[in-house]
Backbone bond lengths (Angstrom), bond angles and torsions (degrees), N, CA, C in turn:
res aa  C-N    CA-C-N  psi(-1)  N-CA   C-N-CA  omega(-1)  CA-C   N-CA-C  phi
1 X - - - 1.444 - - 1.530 109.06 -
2 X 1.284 99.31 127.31 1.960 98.06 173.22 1.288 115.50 -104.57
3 X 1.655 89.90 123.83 1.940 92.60 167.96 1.090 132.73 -46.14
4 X 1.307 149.04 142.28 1.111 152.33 -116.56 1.882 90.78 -156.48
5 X 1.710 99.40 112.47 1.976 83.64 -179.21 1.587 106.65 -60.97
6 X 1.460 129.90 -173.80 1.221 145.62 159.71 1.429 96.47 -91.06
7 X 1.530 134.80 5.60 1.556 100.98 173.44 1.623 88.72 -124.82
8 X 1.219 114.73 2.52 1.636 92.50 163.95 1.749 115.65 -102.92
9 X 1.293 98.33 -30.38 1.386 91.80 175.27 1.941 116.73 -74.89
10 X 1.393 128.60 -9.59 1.096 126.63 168.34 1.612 115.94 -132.85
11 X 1.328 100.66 88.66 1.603 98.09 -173.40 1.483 134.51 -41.75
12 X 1.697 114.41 131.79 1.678 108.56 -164.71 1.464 94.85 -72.20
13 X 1.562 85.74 138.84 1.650 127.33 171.34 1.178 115.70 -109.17
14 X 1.508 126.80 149.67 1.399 123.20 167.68 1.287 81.53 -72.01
15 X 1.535 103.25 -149.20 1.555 155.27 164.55 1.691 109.31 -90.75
16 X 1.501 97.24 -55.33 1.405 99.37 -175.03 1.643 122.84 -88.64
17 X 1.540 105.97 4.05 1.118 113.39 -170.40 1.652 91.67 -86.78
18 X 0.981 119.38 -53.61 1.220 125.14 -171.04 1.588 107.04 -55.05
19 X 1.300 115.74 -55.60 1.151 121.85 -176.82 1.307 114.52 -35.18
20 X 1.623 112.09 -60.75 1.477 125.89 -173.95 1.484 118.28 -99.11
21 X 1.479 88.03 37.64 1.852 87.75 156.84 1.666 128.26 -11.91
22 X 0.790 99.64 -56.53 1.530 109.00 -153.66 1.289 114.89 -82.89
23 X 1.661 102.47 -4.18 1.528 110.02 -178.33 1.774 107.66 -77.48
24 X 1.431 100.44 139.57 1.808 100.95 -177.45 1.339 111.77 -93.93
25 X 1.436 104.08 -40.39 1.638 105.68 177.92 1.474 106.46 -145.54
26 X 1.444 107.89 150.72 1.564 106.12 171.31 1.631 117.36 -93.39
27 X 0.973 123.71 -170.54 1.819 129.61 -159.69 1.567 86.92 -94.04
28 X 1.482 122.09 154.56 1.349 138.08 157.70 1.155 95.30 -85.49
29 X 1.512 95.08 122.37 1.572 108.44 150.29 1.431 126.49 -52.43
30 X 1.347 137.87 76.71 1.532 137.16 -174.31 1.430 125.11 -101.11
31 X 1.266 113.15 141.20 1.191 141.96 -171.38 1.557 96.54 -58.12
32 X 1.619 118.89 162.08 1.049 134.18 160.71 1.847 116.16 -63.42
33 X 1.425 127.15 -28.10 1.451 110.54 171.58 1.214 88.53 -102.03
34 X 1.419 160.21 42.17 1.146 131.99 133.59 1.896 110.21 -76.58
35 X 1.419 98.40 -42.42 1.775 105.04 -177.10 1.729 114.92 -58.96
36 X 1.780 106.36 -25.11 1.098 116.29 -171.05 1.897 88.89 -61.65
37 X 1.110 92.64 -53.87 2.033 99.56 -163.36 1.681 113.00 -58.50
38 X 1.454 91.90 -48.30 1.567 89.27 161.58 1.842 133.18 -52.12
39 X 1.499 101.56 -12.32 1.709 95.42 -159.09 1.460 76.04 -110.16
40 X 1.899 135.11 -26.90 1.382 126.20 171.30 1.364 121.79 -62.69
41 X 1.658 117.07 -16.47 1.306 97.66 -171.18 1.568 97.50 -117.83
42 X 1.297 134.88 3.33 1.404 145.88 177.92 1.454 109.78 -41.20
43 X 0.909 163.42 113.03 1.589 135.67 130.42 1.415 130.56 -28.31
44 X 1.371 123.40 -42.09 1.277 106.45 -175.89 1.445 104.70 -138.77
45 X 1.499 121.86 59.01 1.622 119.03 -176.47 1.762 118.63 -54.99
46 X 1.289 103.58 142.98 1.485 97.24 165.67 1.340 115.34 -143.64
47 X 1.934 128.50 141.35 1.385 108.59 -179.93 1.467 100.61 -107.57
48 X 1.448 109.49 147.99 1.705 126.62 -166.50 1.928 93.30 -103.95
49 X 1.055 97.41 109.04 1.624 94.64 -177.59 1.712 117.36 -99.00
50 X 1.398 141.53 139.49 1.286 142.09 -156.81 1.522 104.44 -100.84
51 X 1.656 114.20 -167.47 1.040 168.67 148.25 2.207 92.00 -30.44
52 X 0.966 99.31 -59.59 2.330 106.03 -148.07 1.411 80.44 -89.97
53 X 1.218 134.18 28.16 1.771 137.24 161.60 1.343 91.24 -91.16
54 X 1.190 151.97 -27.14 1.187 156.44 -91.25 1.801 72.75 -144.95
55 X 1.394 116.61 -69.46 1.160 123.69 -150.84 1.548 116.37 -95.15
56 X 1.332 127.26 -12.33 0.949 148.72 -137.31 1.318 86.70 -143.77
57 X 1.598 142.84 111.63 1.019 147.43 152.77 2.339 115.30 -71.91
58 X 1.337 79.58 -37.17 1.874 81.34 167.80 1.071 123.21 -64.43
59 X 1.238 131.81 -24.66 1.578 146.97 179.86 1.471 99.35 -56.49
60 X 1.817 106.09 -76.40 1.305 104.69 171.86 1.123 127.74 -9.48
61 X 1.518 106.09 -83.40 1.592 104.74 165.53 1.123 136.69 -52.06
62 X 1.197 127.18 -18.91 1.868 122.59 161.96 0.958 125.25 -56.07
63 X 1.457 122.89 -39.72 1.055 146.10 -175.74 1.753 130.94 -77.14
64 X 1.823 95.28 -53.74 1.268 112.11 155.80 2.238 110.19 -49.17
65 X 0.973 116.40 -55.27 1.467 140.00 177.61 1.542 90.19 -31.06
66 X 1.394 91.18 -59.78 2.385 105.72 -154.59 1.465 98.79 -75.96
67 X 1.541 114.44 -14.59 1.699 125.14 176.85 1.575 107.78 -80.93
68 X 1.356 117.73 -28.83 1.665 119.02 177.03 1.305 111.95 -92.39
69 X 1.345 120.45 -12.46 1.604 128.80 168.99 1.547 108.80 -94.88
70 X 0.990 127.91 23.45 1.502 153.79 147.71 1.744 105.40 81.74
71 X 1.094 106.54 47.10 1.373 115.99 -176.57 1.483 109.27 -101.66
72 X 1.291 122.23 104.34 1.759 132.05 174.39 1.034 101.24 -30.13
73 X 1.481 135.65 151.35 1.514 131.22 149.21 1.203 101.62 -147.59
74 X 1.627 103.24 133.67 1.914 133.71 171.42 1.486 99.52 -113.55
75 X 1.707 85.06 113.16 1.480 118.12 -169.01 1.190 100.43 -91.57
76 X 1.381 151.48 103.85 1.476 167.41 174.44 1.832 111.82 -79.94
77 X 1.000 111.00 132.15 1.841 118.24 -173.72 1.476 112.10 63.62
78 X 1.588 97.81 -123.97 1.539 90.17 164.07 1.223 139.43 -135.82
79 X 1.521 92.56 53.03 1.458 110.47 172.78 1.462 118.07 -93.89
80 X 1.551 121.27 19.19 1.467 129.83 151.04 1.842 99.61 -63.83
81 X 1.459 136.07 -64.45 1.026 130.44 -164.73 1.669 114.97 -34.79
82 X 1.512 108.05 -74.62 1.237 100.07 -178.34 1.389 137.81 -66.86
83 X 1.353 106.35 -6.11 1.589 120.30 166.42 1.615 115.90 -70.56
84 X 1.358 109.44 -43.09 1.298 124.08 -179.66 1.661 117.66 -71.17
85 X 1.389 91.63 -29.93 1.883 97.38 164.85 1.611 109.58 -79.97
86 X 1.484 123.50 -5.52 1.296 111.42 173.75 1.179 108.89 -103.60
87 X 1.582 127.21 6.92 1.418 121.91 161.30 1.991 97.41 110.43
88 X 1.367 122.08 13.82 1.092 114.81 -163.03 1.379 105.90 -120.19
89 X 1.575 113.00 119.43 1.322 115.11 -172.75 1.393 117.99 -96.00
90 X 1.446 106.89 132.23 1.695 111.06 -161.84 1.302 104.39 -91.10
91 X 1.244 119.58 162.29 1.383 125.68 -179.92 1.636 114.63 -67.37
92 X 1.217 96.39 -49.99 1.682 108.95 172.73 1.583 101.19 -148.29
93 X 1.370 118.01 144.29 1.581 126.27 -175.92 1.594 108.06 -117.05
94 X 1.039 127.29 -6.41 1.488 119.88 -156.71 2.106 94.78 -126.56
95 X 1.112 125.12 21.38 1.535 123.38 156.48 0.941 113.18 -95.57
96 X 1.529 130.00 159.55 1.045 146.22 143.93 1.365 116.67 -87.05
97 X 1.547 109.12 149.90 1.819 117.65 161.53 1.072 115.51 -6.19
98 X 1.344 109.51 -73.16 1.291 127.75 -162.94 1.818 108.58 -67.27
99 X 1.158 114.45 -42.71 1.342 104.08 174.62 1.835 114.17 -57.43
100 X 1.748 106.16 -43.67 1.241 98.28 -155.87 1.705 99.74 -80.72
101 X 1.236 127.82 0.36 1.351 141.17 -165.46 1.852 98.01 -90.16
102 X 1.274 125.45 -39.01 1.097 148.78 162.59 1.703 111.63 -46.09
103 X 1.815 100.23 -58.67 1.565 86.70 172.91 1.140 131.85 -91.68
104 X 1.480 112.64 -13.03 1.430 120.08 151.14 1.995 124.44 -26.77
105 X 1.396 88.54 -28.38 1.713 95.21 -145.70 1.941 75.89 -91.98
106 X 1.406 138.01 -30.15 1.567 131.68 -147.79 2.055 73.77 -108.51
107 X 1.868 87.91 118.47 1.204 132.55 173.49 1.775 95.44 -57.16
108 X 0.792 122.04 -64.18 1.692 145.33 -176.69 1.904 123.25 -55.95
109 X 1.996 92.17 -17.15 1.629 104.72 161.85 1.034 126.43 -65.06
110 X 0.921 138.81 122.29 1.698 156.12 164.45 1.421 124.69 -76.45
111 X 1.553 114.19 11.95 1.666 111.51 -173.97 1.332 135.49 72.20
112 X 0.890 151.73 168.37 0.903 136.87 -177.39 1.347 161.38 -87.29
113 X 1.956 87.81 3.28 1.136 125.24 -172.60 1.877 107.21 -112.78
114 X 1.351 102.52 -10.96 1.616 117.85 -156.50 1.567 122.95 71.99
115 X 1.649 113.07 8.29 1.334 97.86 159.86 1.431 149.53 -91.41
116 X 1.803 104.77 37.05 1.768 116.50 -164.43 1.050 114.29 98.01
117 X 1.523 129.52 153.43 1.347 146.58 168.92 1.813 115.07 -35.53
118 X 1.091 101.35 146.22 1.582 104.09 169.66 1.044 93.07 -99.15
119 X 1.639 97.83 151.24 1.741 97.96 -167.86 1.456 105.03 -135.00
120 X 2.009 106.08 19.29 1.465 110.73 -167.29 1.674 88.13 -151.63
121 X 1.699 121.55 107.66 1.372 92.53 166.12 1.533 120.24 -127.80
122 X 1.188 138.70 109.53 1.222 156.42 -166.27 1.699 115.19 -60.91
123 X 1.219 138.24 122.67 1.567 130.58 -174.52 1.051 100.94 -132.44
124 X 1.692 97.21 135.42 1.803 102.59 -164.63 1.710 85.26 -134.95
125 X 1.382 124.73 140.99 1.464 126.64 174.79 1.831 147.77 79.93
126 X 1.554 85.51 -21.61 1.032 108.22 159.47 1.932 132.54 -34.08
127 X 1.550 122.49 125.22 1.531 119.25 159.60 1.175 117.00 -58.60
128 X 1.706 124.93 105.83 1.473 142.66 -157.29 1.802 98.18 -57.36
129 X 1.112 134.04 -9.34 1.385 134.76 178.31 1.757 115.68 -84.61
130 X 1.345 88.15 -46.27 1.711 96.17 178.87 1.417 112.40 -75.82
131 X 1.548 106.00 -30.13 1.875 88.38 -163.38 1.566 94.26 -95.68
132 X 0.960 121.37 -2.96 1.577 137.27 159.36 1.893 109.82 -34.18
133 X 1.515 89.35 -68.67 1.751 117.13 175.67 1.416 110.27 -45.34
134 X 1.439 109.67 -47.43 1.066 116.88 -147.89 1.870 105.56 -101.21
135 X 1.170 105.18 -26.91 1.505 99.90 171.23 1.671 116.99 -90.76
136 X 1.558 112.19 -5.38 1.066 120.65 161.57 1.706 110.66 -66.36
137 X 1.154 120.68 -42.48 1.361 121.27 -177.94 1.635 106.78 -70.08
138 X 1.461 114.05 -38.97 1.215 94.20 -179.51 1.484 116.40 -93.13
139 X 1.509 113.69 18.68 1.660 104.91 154.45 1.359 132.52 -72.74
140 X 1.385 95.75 -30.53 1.627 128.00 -177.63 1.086 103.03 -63.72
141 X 1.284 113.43 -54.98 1.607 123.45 -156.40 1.124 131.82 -126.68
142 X 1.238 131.79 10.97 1.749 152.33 161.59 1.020 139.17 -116.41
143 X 0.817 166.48 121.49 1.610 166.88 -151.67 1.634 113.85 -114.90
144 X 1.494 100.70 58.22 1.507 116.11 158.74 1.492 120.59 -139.70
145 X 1.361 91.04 174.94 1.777 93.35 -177.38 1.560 103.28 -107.04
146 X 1.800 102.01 135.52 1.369 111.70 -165.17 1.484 97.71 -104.25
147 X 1.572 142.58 141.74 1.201 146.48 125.64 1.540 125.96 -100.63
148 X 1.457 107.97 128.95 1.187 109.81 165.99 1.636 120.84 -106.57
149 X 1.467 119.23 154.40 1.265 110.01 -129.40 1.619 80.02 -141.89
150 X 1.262 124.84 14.50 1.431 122.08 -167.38 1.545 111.52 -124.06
151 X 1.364 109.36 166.05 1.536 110.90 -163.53 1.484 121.30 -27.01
152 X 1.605 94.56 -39.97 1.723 103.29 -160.98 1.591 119.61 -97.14
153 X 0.700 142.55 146.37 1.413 143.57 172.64 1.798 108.32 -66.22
154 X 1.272 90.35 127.07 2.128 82.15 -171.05 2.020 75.79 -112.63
155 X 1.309 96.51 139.06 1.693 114.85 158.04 1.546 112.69 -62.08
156 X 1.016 106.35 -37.00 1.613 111.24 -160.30 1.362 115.89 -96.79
157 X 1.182 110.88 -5.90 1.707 116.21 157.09 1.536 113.48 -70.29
158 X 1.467 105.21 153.19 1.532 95.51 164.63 1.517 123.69 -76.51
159 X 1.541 109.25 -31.43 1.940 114.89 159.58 0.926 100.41 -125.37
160 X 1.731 112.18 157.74 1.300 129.00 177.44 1.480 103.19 -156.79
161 X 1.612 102.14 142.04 1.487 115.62 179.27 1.890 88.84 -50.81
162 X 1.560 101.00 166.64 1.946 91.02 157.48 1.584 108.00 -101.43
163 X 1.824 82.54 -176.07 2.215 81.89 -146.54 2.370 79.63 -75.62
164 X 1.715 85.38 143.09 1.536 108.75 172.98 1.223 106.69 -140.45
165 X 1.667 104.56 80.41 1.623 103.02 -158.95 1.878 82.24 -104.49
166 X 0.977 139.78 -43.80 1.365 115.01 -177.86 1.515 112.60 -85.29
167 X 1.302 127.70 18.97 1.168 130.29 -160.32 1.620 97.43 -142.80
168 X 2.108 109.57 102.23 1.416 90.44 -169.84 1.362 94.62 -129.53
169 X 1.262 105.97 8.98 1.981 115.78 155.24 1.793 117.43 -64.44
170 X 1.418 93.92 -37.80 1.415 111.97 -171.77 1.272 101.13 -66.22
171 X 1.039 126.63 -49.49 1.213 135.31 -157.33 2.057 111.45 -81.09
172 X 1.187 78.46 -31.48 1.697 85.28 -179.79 1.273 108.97 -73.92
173 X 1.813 108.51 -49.74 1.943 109.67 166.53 1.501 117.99 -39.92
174 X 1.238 111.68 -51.71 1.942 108.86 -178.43 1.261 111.73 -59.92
175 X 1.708 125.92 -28.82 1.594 117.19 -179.96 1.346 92.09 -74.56
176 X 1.535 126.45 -60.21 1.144 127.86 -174.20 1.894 111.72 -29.86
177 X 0.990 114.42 -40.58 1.566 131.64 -176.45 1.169 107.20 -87.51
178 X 1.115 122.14 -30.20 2.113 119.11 175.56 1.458 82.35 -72.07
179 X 1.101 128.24 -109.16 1.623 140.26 -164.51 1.381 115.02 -33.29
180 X 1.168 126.37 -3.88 1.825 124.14 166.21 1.616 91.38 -105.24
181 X 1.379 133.56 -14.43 1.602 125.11 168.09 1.493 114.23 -92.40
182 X 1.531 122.88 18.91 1.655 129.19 -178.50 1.462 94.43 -91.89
């Protein structure tokens, strides 16, 4: 009788692999001119801004920046305030995630203005747990392309900066480099 290893007879698993069964694909790690090309060839891009606007005075400005390069932004919690002190008018200020994640998902939404689906949506600031939830739902269930644009690498986007969790210079240079490539 031949022994049989434990890693061929039970294939290595994370922890999290198991966990998230259900996941089909994870996010490409992408570069700052790949997001540039994506938001150039979009029809209807929009950036969904968080909560760490709040905390993060540089954000502001990334964002405000991606708002003068004619990029919509739905300001979620209360990251309408400091956008609105930089002169940047949000599409809508008073949803949450969860609401706008909701209309994402109804085929039959028109945005928020009534001019058609966004078909590009960009996340800047976000708590890496929640928008986690929430772009998981809209893999499942929407038919758009997700980027996240924040420190961490989210799986459940279709792109994602990669995770630069001790590195938050780094991270500011690549927005800095998406928005000087608009």
């Amino acid at each position: 009788m031949t022994k049989v290893k434990k890693e061929e007879k039970y294939p290595v698993a994370k922890r999290f692999d198991i966990a998230d069964i259900q996941v089909s694909r994870e996010a490409q790690a992408v570069k700052p001119e790949v997001v540039a090309r994506l938001i150039k060839r979009a029809k209807r891009p929009v950036l969904v801004t968080g909560g760490y606007l709040l905390k993060e005075p540089e954000l502001v400005e990334f964002a405000a920046r991606m708002y003068e390069k004619g990029i919509p932004i739905v300001a979620t919690g209360g990251s309408s305030k400091p956008l609105i002190e930089k002169g940047v008018n949000p599409l809508v200020v008073s949803y949450t995630l969860h609401h706008f994640t909701q209309y994402m998902q109804d085929e039959e939404w028109q945005g928020f203005d009534g001019n058609g689906k966004y078909d590009l949506v960009l996340y800047l600031g976000f708590i890496p747990y929640l928008l986690s939830r929430m772009l998981s739902s809209l893999k499942h269930f929407a038919k758009v392309t997700t980027v996240s644009l924040d420190q961490f690498y989210q799986p459940h986007a279709k792109f994602s900066f990669t995770n630069l969790t001790r590195n938050k210079e780094m991270h500011y240079r690549m927005l800095d480099e998406l928005i000087n490539m608009l």
